[in-house]
Z-matrix of the N, CA and C atoms (Angstrom, degrees):
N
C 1 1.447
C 2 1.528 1 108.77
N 3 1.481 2 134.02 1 116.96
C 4 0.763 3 134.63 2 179.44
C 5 2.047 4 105.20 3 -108.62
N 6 0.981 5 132.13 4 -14.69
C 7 1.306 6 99.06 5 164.23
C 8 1.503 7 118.36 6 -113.87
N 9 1.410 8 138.66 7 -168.55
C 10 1.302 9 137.70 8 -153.62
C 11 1.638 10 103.29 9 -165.87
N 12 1.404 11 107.38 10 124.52
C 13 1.696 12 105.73 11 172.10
C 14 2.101 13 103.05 12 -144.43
N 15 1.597 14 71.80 13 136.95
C 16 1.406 15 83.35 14 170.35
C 17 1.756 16 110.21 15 -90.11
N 18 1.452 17 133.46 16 137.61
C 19 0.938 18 124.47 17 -156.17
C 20 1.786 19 106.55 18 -140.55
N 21 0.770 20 116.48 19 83.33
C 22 2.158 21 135.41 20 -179.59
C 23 1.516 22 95.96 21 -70.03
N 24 1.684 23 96.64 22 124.25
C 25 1.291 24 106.72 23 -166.16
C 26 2.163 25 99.62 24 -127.39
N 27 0.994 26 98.72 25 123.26
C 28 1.785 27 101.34 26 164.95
C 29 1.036 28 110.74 27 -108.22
N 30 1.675 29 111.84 28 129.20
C 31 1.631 30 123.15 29 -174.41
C 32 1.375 31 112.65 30 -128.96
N 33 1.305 32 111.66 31 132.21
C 34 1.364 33 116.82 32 160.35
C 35 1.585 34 130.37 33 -30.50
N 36 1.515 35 112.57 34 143.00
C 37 1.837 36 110.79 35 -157.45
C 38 1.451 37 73.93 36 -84.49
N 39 1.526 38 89.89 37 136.34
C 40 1.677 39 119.74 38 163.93
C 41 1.301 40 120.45 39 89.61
N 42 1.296 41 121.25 40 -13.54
C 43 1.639 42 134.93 41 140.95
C 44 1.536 43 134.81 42 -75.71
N 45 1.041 44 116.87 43 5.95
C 46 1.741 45 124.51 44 170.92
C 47 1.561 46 108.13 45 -45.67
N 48 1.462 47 110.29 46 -61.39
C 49 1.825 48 123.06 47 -164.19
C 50 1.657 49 84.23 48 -57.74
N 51 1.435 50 133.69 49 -75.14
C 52 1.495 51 151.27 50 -135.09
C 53 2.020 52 90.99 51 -66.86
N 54 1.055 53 120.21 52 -48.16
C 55 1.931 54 129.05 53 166.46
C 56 1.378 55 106.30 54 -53.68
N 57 1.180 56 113.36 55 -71.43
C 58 1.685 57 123.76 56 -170.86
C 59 1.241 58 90.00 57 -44.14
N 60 1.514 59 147.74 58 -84.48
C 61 1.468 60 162.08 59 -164.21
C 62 1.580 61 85.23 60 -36.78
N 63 1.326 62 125.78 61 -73.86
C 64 1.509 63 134.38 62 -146.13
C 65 1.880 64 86.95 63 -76.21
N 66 1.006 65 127.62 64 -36.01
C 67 1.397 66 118.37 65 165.63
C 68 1.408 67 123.26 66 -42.00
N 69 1.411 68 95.58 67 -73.55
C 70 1.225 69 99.81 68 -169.53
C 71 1.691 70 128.37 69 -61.05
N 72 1.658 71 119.37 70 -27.32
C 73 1.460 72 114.84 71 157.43
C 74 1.041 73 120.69 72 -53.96
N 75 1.624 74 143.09 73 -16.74
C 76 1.265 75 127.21 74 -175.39
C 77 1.352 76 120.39 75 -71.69
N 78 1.226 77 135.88 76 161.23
C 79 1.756 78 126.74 77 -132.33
C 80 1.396 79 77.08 78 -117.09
N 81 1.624 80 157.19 79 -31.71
C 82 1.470 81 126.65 80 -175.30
C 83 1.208 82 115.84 81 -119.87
N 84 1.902 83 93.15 82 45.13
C 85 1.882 84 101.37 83 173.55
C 86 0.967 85 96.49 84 -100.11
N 87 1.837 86 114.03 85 138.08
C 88 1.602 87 111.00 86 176.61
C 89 1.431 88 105.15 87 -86.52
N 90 1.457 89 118.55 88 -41.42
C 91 1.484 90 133.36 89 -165.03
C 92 1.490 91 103.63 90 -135.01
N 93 0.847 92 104.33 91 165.43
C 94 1.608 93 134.47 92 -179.62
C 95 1.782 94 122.91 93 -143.25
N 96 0.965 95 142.05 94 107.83
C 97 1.359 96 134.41 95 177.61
C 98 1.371 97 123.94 96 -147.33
N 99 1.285 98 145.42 97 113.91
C 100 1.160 99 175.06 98 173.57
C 101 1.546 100 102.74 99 -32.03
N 102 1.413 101 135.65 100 142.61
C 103 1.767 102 112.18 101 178.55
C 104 1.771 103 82.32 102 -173.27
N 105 1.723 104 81.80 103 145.36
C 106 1.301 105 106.18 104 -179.41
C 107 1.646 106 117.63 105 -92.48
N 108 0.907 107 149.34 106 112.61
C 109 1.337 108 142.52 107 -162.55
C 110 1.682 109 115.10 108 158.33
N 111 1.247 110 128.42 109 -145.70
C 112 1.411 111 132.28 110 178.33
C 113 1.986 112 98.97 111 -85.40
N 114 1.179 113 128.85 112 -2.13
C 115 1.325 114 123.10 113 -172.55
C 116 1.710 115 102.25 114 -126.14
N 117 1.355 116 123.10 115 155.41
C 118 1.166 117 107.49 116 176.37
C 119 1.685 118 115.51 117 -109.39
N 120 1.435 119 96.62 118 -24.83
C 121 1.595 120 109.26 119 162.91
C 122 1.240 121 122.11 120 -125.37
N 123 1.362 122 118.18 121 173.78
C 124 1.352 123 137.50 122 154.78
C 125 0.856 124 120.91 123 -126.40
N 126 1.732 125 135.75 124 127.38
C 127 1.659 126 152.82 125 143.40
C 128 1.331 127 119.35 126 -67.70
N 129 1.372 128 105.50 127 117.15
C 130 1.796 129 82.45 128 151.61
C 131 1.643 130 94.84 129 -119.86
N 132 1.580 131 92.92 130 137.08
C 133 1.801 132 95.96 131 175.29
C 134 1.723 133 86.41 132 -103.92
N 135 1.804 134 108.58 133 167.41
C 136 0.964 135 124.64 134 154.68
C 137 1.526 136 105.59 135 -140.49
N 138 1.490 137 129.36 136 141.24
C 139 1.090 138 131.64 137 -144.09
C 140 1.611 139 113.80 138 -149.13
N 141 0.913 140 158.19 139 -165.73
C 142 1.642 141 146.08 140 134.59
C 143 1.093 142 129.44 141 -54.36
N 144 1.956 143 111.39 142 -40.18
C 145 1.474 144 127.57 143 -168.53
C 146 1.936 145 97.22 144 -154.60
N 147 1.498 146 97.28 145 165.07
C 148 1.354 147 96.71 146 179.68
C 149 1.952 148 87.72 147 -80.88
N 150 0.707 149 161.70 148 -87.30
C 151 1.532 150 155.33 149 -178.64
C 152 1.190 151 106.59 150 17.80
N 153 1.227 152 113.31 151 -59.16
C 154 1.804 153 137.94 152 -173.47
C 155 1.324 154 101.59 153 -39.82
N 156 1.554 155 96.05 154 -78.78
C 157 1.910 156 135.45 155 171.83
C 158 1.927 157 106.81 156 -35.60
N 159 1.101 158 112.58 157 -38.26
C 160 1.458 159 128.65 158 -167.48
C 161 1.876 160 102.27 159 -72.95
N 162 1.418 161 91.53 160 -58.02
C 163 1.804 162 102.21 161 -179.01
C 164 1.288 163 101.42 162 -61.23
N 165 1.407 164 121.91 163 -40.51
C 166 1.880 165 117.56 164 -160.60
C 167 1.797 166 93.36 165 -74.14
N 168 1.113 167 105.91 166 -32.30
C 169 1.674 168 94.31 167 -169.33
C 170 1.961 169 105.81 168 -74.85
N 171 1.636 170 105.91 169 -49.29
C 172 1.104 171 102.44 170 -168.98
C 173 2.029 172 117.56 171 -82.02
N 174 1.091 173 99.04 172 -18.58
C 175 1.594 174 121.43 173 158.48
C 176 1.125 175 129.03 174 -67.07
N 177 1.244 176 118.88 175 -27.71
C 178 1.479 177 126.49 176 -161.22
C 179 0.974 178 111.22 177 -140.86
N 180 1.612 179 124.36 178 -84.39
C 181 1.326 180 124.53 179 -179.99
C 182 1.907 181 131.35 180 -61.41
N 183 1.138 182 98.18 181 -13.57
C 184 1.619 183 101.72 182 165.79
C 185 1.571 184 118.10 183 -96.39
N 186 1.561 185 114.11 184 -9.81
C 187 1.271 186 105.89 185 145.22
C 188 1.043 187 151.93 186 -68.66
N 189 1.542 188 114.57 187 -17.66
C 190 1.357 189 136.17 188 179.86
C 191 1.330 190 114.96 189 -38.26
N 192 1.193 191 132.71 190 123.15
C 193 1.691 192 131.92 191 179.16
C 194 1.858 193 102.49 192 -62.46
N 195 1.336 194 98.67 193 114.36
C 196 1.246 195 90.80 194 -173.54
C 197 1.729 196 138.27 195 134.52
N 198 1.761 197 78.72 196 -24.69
C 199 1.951 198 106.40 197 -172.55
C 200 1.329 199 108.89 198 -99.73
N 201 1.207 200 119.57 199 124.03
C 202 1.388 201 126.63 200 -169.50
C 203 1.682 202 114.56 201 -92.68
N 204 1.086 203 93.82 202 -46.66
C 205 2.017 204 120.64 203 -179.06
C 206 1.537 205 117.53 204 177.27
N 207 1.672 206 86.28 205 137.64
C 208 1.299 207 106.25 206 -179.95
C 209 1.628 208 96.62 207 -106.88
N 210 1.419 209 101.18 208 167.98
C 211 1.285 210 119.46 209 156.74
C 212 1.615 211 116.43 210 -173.87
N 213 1.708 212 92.59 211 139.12
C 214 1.742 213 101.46 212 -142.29
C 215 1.669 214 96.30 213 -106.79
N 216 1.193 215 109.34 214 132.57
C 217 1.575 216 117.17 215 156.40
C 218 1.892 217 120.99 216 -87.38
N 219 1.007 218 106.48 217 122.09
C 220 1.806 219 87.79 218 174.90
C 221 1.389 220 95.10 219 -98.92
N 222 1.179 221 101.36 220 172.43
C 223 1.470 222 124.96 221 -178.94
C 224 1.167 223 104.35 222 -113.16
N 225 1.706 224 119.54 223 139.60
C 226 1.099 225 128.33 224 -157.67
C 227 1.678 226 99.34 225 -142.69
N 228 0.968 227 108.18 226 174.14
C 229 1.959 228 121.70 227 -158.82
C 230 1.571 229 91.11 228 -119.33
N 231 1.706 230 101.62 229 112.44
C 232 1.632 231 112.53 230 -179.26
C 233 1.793 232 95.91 231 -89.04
N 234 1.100 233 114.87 232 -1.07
C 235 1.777 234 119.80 233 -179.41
C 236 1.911 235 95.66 234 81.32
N 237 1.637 236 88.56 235 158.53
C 238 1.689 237 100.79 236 166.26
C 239 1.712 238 125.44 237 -108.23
């Protein structure tokens, strides 16, 4: 897997458990985690390409019954 996105998810009250579940089966989620603050989740996908990463969010994960808005960080290479 060469690319990486952090992925902030807002969900509808009383759909958190029914997302998290539907999160976590998707095949290029690394993590999944629940968070208290202005976001209700976090993704991190890892994928081949951000393209990949792009379709799973706007294909998939913004369909989710339940998902209000995402908004994606990629991860980027500070060099070694």
């Amino acid at each position: 897997m060469s690319a990486t996105a952090y992925v902030l998810i807002n969900v509808k009250m009383g759909k958190a458990k029914s997302v998290f579940r539907a999160l976590q089966n998707l095949d290029n989620v690394y993590q999944v985690d629940a968070l208290m603050g202005p976001y209700d989740m976090i993704v991190i996908l890892q994928d081949s390409d951000f393209a990949s990463i792009g379709a799973t969010i706007m294909d998939i994960i913004q369909m989710i019954d339940g998902v209000t808005k995402t908004v994606t960080c990629n991860v980027v290479s500070m060099g070694n």
